[in-house]
N, C-alpha and C positions, 0 to 999 in steps of 0.2 A: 504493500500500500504506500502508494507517498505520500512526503509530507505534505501538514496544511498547509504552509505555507504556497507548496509546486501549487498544489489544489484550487486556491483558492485565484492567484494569478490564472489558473490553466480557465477555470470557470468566469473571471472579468473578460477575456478577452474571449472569450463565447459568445458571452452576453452583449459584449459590446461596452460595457462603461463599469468603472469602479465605484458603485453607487451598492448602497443598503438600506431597506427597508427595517425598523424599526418596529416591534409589535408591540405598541402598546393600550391595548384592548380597555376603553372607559366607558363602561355602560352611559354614563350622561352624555355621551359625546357620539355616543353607535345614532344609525340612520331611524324615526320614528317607525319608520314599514318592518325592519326587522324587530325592534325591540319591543313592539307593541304587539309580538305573536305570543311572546315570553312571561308577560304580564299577567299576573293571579288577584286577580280583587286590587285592583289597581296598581299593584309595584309588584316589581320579580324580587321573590324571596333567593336564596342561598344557592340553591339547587337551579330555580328558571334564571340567574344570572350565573352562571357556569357553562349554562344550556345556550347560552346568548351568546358570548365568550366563544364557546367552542364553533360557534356555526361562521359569527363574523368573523373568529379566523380563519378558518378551514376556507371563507369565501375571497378572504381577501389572497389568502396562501397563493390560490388555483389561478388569480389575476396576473399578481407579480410575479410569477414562476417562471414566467416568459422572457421575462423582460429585465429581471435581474439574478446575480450571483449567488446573493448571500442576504439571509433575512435575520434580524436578534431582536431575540424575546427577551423583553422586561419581565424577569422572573417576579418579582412583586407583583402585579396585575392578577397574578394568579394565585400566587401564595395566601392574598387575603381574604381566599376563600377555602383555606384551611387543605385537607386533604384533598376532598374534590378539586379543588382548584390544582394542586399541584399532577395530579394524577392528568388532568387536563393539557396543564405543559408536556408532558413527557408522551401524551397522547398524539399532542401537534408539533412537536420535534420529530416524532418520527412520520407524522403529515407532511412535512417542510422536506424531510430528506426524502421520500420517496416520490417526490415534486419534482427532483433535483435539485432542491437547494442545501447550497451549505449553510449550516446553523451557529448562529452565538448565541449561548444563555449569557444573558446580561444580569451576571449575579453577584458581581461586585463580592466576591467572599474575602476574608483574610482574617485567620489568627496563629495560633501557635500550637506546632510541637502534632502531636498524632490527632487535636481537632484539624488542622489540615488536609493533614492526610483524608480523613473521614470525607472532608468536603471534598477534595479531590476525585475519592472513589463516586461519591453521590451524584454529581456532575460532569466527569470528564470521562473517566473509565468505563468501558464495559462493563453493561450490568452482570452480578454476579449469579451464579448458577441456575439451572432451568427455570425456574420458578418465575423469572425476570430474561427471560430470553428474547423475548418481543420489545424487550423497553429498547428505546435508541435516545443516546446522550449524545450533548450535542457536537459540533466539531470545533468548537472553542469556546473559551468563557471570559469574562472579566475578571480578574482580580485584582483587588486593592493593598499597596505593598506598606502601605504608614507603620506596621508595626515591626518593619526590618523587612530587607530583601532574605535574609535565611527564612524566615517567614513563608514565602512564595516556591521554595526548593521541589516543595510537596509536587506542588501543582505543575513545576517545570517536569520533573520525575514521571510524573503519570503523563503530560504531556510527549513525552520524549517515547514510552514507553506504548503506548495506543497512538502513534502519530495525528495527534490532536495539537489545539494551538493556543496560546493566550492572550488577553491583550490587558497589558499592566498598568493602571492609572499612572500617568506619567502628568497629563497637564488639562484639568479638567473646565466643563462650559460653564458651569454654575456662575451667574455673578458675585458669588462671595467667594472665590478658591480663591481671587488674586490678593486676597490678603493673608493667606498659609503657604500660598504656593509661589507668588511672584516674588517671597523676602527675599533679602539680597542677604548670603552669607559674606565672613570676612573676606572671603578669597574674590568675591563682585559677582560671585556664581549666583545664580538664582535657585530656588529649595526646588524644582523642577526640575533643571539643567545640572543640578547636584545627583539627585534620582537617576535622570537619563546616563549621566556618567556611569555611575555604581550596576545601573542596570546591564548596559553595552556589555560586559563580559558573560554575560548570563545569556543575552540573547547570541553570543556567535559560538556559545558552545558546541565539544563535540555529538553528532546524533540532531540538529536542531537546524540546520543551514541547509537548504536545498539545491537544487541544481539552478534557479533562477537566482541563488547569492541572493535570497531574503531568508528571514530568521522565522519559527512559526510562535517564535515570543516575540509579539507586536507592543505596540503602547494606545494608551487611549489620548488621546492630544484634541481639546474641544478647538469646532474648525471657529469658534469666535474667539480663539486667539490665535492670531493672525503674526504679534510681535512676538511671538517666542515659539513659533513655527518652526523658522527657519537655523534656530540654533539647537534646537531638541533635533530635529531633523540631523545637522551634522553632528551630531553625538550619537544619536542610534542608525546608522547606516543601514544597517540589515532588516530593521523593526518595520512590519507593514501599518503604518498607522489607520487606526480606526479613528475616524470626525464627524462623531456626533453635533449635532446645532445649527444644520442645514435645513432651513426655510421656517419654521416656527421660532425658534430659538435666536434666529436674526441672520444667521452666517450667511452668505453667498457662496457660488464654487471661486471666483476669483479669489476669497480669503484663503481658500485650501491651498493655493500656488505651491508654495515655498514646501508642502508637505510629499509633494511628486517629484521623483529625480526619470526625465525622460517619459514621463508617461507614465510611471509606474512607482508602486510602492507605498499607496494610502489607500482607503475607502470611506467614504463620503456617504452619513447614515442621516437619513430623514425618517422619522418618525410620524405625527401628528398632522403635518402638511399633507402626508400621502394617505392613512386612512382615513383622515376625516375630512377631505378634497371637498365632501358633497355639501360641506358648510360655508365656501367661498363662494364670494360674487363670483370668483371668472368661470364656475363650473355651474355657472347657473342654470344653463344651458340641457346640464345633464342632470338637474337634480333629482328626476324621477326617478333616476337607475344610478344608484351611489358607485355602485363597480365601476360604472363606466368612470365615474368622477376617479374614483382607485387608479384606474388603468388611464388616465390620462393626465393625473397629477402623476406616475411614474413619468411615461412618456416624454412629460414636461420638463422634468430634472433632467431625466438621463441627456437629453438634446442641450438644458444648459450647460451640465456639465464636461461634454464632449466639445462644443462648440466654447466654451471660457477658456478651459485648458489645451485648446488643440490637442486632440487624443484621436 
């Protein structure tokens, strides 16, 4: 099998653009015609919002399956519906991959010592013995390294060992990280470009580097910051970055520049803009039929961003 990293390049250039769809499923935000099927005496209880969930994603899946690489699930969207919900995720990961797409659980994990490992195994590895033979985990996750890069070891580990992939919070979209994440240590380094430093030897390790010379330990780098792009960029050479905060969140594809060497080597994730299309004026057009609003807010990215970056 190869690596995610080969993978994930070998399916951009399939598709056609470095572009990711975002899953994040909000009942108050789903289309009236779907979520009014759902409804028990006026509101979807526990069970009819799971039931909702699963369908608007299954429908949005079958849309972008076409038309993009790689899709990442907001594991919290499901989580907070306890069991059912999560049995849900791990229902529609392996909806996504027998789609053809490759998957990111976006689960943001990180602590210490053999809790890692556990989260490791729950996310990244092969489910364990028959019982769980039908489960499929996804083909990379998020992890967050604040409590030490030995921290992350786990995750590289099972990464390296299921040729799966990570992407490490390196420089995130939130408007409050630039005040944890932009301080300037003594050296004029930034607590980000510190990170990407310490990280770089983790990501060119042996068993981790593919034949496309990318790493399948990426970094999460929000694309609305645009000024510390280009220096995280020459610090992790190998790292495919993942850029979240394209089109809700504010970013453009020209902010993403500085994250591409040649064409290649980032992916540019939209979220909200893309499922919930069928709440803007310009897809007014289409608001009888939310899909189509789905499939033509993809469309719409994929063209800006082909035609901003020359790709």
């Amino acid at each position: 099998m190869e690596l995610f990293a080969d993978r994930l390049l070998e399916e951009i250039s399939r598709k056609g653009a470095p572009i990711c769809v975002g899953i994040d499923p909000i009942l108050e935000m789903f289309p009236e015609s779907l979520v009014s099927r759902f409804r028990r005496g006026g509101k979807c209880d526990a069970e009819a919002s799971v039931d909702a969930v699963f369908e608007f994603t299954t429908r949005v899946l079958k849309v972008v399956a076409q038309h993009v690489p790689i899709v990442k699930f907001q594991s919290a969207y499901f989580e907070q519906f306890m069991y059912e919900g999560v049995e849900a995720y791990y229902s529609l990961v392996q909806e996504a991959s027998e789609l053809g797409l490759l998957v990111i659980g976006d689960v943001k994990r990180g602590d210490i010592g053999s809790t890692v490992s556990a989260y490791s195994a729950g996310h990244l590895a092969d489910a364990p013995g028959d019982e769980f033979s039908d489960v499929v985990t996804p083909d990379a996750i998020t992890v967050n390294p604040m409590l030490g890069l030995d921290t992350i070891q786990p995750f590289v580990d099972t990464a390296r060992t299921f040729q799966k992939g990570l992407f490490v919070l390196v420089r995130t979209s939130n408007p409050g990280s630039a005040k944890l994440q932009d301080v300037k240590l003594e050296d004029g380094r930034t607590w980000s470009e510190m990170l990407a430093d310490e990280l770089r030897p983790i990501t060119e390790a042996p068993g981790l580097v593919g034949v496309n010379d990318y790493s399948s330990i990426g970094a999460v780098v929000g694309a609305t910051q645009p000024h510390t792009m280009k220096s995280i960029r020459e610090r992790l050479p190998r790292s495919i970055f993942l850029l979240p905060g394209y089109g809700a969140q504010g970013a453009t594809a020209d902010m993403t520049r500085a994250a591409f060497v040649d064409g290649k080597g980032a992916l540019i994730s939209a979220s909200r803009s893309i499922l919930y299309a069928h709440r803007e004026k310009k897809y007014a057009s289409f608001a009888d039929n939310w899909e189509r609003c789905v499939e033509q807010a993809v469309l719409d990215m994929k063209q800006d961003v082909i035609q901003t970056l020359g790709l």
